[in-house]
KETI-552178 format. One line per 4 residues: number of its first residue (from 1); their letters; for each residue x, y, z of C-alpha. Coordinates in steps of 0.001 Angstrom, whole numbers, plus 500000, padded with zeros to 6 digits. Layout:
# KETI-552178
NUM = A = X:Y:Z  ...
This chain:
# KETI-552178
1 = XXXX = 504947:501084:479919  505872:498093:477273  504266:495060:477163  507288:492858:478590
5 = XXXX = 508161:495256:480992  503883:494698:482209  504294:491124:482146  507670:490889:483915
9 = XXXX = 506018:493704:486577  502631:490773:487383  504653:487835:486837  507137:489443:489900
13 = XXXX = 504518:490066:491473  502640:486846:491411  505482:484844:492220  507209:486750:495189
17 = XXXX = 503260:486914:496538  503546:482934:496545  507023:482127:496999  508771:485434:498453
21 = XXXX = 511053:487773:496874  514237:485902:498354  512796:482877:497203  512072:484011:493571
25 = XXXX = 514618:483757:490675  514975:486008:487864  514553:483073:485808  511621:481847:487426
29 = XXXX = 510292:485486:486521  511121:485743:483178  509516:482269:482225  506196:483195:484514
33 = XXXX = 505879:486220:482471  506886:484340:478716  510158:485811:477925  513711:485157:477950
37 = XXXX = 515659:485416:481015  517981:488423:479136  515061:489989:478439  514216:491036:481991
41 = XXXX = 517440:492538:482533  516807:494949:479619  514159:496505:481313  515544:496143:485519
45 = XXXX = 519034:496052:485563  519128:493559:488932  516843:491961:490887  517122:494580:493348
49 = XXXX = 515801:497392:491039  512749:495167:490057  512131:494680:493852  511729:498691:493651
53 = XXXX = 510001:498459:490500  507421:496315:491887  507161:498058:495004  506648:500720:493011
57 = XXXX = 504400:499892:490730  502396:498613:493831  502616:501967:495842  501176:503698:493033
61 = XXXX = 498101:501057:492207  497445:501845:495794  497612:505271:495439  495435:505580:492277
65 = XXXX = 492757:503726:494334  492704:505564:497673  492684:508854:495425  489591:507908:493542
69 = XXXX = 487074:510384:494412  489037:511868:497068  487338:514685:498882  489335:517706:498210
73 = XXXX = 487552:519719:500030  486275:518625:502483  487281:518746:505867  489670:516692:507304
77 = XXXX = 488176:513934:509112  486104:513340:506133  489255:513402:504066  491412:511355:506242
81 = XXXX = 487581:508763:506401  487741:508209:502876  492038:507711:502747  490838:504850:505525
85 = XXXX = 488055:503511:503808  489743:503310:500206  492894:501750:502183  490818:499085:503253
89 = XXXX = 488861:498558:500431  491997:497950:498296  493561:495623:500725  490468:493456:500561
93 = XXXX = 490426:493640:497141  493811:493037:496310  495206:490792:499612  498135:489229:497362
97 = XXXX = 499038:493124:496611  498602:494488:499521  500312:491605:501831  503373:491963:499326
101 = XXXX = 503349:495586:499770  503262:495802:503671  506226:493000:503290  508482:495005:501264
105 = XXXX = 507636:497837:502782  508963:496538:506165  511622:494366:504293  514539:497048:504756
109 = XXXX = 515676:495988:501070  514208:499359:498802  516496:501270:497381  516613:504991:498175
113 = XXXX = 514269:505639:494723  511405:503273:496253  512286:505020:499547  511199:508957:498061
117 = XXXX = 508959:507559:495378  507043:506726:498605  507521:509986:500502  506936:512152:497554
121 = XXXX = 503801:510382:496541  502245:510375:500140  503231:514160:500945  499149:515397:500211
125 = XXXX = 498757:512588:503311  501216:513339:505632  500456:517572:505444  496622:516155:505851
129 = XXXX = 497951:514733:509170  499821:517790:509998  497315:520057:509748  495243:517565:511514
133 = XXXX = 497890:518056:514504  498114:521700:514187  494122:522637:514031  494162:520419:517240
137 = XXXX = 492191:517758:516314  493912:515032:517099  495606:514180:520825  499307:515706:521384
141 = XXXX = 501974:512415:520074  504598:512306:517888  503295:512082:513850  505362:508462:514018
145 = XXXX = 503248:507395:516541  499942:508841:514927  501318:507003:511100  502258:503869:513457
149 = XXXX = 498834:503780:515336  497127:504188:511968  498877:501848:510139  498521:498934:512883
153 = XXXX = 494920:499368:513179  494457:499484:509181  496589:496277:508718  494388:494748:511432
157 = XXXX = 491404:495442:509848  492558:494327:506272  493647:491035:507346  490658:490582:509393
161 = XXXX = 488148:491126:506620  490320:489038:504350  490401:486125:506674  486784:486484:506994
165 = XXXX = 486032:487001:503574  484039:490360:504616  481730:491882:501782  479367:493825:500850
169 = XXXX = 477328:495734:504531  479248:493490:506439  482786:494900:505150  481298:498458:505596
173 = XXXX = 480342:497648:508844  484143:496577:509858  485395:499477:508151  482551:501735:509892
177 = XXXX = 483730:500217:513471  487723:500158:512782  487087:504402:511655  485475:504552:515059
181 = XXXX = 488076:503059:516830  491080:504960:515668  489235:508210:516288  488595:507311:519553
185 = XXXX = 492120:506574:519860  493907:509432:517811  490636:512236:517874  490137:515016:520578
């Protein structure tokens, strides 16, 4: 990836973090990153394809982080534990990223690209869950309520921690509890 096209990726970031996507120009873009407003358009061709680019971008930050040391082969609920702890840990981490994530994510603007980057890129997850269902291990519901359960309880956990300011043995022992929780909710 260029340098420019870098810089216009954070600077879009940074600024629909702050101000929101609607709220964000391309000009206000450009100049937060230190080029010319034409300049942007050479590398996104609207502002709606740099929404996707940055969503994007974001989904696979994410992804390089919960994959870090994943557990191959190990069995699934240890699998699935560290997917939940590496979630967390990255929200934490990176609230600004992650709360601008979750927002486009729900934001019903991506564009079909952003839409199957995302499926393609989370397939190894969603067979995890699958096989998950199918070995029996978790109670009989519908995988969208399973991904919905999951993904309720992990955002409520992230911003908890974050509006705590949770470190160190006392973010491990959120993330500890919350892992507890959903299997006692989801697990056989």
């Amino acid at each position: 990836m260029s340098d420019k096209k870098q810089q216009l990726l954070e600077a879009s970031i940074d600024l629909f973090a702050r101000e929101g996507f609607w709220n964000t120009s391309t000009a206000s873009i450009a100049k937060h990153a230190g080029v010319a407003t034409g300049t942007l358009f050479n590398y996104f061709p609207s502002k709606d394809a740099l929404i996707d680019a940055v969503y994007m971008h974001l989904k696979h930050e994410w992804l390089q982080h919960i994959q870090r040391d994943y557990p191959a082969r190990a069995d699934i609920k240890t699998r699935l534990e560290h997917i939940w702890y590496r979630n967390i840990d990255w929200g934490v981490r990176f609230p600004e990223r992650y709360n601008l994530k979750q927002q486009l994510s729900m934001s019903g603007v991506l564009g079909d690209e952003a839409v199957n980057y995302e499926a393609e890129e989370l397939a190894f997850l969603q067979e995890l869950i699958q096989d998950g269902f199918n070995q029996g291990i978790f109670k009989e519901m519908s995988v969208d309520y399973f991904n919905s359960m999951v993904m309720a309880e992990l955002d409520a956990t992230v911003r908890y921690a974050t509006a705590l300011g949770l470190k160190d043995m006392a973010l491990a022992k959120l993330i500890a509890l919350s892992s507890e929780v959903l299997w006692s909710g989801v697990g056989r």
